[in-house]
C-alpha positions in Angstrom: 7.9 -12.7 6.4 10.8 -11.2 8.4 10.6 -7.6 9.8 12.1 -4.8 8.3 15.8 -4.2 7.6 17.5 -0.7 8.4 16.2 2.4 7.1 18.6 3.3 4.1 17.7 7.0 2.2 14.9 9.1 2.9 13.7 12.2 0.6 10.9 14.5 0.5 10.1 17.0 -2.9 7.1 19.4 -3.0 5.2 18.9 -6.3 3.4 21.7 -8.3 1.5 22.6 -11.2 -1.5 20.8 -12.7 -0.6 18.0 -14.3 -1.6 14.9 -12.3 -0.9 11.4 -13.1 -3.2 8.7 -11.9 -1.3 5.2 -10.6 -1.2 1.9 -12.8 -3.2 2.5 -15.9 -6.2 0.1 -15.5 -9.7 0.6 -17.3 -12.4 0.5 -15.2 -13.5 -3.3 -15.0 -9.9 -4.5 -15.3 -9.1 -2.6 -12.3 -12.7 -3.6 -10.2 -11.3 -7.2 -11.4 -8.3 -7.3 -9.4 -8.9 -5.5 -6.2 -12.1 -8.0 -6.4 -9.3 -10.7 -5.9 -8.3 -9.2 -2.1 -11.7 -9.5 -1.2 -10.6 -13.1 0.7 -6.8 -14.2 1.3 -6.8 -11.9 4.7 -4.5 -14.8 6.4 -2.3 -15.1 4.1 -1.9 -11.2 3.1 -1.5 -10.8 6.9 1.2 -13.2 7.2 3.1 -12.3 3.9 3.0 -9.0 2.5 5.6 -6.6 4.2 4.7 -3.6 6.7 6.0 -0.5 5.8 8.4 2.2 7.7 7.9 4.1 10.6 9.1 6.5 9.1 6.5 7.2 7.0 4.2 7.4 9.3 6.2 9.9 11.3 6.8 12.1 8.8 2.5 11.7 7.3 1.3 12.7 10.5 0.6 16.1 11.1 1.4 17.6 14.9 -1.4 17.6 17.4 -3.5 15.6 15.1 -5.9 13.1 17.5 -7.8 11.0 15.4 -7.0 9.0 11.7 -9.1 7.3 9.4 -7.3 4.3 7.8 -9.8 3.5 4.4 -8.5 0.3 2.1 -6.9 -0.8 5.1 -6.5 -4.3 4.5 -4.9 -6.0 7.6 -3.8 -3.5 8.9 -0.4 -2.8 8.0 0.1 0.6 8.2 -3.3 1.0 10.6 -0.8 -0.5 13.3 1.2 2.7 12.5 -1.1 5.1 13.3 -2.1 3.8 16.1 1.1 2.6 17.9 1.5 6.6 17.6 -1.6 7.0 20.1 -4.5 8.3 17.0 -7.8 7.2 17.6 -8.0 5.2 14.5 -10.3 3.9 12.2 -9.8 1.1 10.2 -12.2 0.9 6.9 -11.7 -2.2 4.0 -14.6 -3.6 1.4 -13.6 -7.2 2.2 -14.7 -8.6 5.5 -11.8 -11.0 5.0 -9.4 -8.6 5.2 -11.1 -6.8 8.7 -11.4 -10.1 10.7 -7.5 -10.1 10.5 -7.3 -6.9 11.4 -9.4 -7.1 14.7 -7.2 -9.9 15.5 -4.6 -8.2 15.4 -5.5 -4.5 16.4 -8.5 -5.4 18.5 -8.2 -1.9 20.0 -9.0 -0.8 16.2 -12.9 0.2 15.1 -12.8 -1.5 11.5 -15.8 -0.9 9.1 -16.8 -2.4 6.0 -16.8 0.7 3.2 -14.7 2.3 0.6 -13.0 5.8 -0.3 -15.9 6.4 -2.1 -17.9 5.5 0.5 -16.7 5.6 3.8 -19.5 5.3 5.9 -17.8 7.9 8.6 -19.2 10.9 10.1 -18.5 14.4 8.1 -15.5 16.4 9.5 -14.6 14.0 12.4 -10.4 13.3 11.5 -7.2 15.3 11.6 -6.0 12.0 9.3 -7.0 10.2 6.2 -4.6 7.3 4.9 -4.9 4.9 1.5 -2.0 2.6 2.1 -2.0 0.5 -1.0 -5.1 1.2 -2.3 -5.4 4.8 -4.1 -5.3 2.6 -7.2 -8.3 0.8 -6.9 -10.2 3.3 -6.1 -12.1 6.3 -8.3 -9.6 9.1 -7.4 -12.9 12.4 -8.3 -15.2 10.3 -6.0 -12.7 9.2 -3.3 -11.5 12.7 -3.0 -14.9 14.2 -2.9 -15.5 11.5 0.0 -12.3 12.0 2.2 -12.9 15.6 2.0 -16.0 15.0 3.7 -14.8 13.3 6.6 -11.6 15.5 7.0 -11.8 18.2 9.5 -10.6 21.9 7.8 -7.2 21.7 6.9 -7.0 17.8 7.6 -4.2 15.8 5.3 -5.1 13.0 3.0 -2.0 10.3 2.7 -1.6 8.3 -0.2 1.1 5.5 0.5 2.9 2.9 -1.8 5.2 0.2 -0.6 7.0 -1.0 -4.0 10.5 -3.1 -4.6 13.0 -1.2 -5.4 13.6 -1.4 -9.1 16.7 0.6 -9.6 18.5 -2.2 -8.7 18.8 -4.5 -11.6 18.3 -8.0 -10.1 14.9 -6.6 -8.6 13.9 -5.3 -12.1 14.4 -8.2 -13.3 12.3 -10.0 -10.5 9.5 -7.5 -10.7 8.9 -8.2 -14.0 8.8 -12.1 -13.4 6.0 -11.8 -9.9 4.0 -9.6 -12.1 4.6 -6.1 -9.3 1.9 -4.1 -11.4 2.2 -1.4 -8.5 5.7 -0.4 -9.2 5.4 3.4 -9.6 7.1 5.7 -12.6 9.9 7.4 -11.8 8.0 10.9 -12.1 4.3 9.5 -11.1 2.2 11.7 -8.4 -1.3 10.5 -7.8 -4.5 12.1 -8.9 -6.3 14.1 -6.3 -9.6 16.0 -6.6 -10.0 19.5 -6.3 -10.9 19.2 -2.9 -6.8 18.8 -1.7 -3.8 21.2 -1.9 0.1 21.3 -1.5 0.4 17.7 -2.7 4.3 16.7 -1.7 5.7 13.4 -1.6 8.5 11.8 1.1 10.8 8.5 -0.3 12.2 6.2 2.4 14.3 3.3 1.0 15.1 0.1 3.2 15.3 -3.4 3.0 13.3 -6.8 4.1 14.6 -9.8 5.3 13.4 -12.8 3.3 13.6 -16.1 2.3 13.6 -17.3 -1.5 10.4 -18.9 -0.1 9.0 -15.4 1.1 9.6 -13.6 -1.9 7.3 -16.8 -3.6 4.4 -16.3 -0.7 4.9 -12.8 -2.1 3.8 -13.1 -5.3 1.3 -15.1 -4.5 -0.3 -12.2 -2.9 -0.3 -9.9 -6.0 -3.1 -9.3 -7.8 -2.0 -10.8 -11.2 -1.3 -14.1 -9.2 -5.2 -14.3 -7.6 -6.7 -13.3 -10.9 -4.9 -15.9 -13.2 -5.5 -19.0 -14.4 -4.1 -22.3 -13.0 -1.9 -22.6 -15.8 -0.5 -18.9 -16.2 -0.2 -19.2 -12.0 1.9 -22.7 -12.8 4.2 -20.8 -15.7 4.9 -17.4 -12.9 6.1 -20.1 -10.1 8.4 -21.6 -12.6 9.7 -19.0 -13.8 10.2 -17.2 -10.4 11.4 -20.7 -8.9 14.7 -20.7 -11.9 15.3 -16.8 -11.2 15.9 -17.5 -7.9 17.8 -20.8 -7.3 19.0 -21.4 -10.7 19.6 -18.0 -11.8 20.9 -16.1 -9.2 21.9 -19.1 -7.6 20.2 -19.1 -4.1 18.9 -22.2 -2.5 15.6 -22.7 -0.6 16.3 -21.1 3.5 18.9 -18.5 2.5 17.7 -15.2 3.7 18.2 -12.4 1.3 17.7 -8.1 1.8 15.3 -7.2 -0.5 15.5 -3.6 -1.4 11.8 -1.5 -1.1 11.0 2.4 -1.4 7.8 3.3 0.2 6.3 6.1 -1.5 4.3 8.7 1.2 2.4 11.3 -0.4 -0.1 14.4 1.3 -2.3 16.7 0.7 -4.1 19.4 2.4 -7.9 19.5 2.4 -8.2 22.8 0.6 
């Protein structure tokens, strides 16, 4: 998939109060069901899903910090972030899948089978925790409890979300047909534990370059896609394949800019 377009609006709100919304509302063995589908795929994820901006990153980490955990890192996507910014990182995924792309392509990384809820790291040993794409898989009481463990005093926890851009109608619409279950609520904030303070959020909006071709790589990343059967994969691929050449007309090659928000979030380890 083609790098990232320009950078087009940024924001950044302070959230208070104690309500706190948790991310996509899964029960519990729905939600261990899907993220068991990323525990393989780590090629294809690599090659397909999009990174995210450098602004976030810039913004997420605090000054002087030195060292960053990266936990449900995946690939690495945003691991590469934190550690093109000179942190001595740590990459930690369940799925050794996922890892042995990582080490391919961050070999200067230390990457760790574990979880949020169970990290494996020594206590109070990172300025940095990150959850790119992840926070909602995980148990948000336990994975707190956990990354407040391995923050030193005052350390910051970042939650991040890469999503498409639904405000704009003809991305609605093909949200809806891939299945994007990790497009966000207009007013969501995720659940943190006790443990973290000072939760505020920073929006960056910007744009991929893709191909119709991409955008059906894409789905076949998502979660609903590797869980399904044959036949409901079959039925998404259709449907996806009219949207976009018959629909809005596009034909196989053409590039399109595909409008994302990525969603930063931190906290304070109280």
């Amino acid at each position: 998939m083609a790098s990232a377009g320009p950078r087009l609006h940024s924001e950044a709100r302070l959230h208070s109060g104690p309500k706190l919304h948790s991310g996509p509302k899964l029960h519990s063995g729905r939600r261990q069901e899907l993220g068991q589908s990323f525990q393989d795929g780590g090629e294809h994820y690599e090659r397909v899903r999009p990174g995210y901006p450098q602004e976030s990153a810039g913004w997420l980490v605090p000054a002087g910090a030195k060292d960053a955990a990266d936990i449900g890192a995946g690939t690495g996507k945003f691991t590469a972030l934190l550690a093109e910014r000179g942190l001595d990182t740590v990459a930690v995924d369940p799925s050794a899948d996922m890892l042995e792309q990582l080490r391919r392509t961050l070999p200067d990384v230390i990457a760790i089978e574990g979880s949020a809820e169970d990290s494996g790291l020594e206590p109070e040993s990172f300025d940095l925790v990150t959850v790119a794409q992840a926070w909602h898989w995980c148990d948000p009481a336990l994975a707190s409890i956990e990354i407040a463990r391995i923050l030193r005093p005052h350390g910051v926890l970042g939650l991040i979300w890469n999503q498409l851009d639904t405000s704009v109608p003809w991305v609605h619409r093909l949200s809806r047909i891939m299945h994007a279950g990790d497009v966000l609520k207009p007013h969501f904030r995720p659940a943190v534990g006790p443990e973290f303070t000072g939760l505020e959020s920073h929006v960056t909006r910007w744009e991929d370059s893709v191909t119709t071709e991409d955008i059906q790589e894409l789905t076949k990343s998502r979660s609903y896609y590797l869980a399904a059967s044959d036949s409901t994969r079959a039925k998404v691929m259709a449907n996806l394949s009219w949207y976009l050449h018959e629909h809005l007309g596009h034909t196989p090659g053409d590039v399109l800019r595909l409008p994302y928000l990525t969603q930063t979030w931190r906290a304070f380890r109280a």
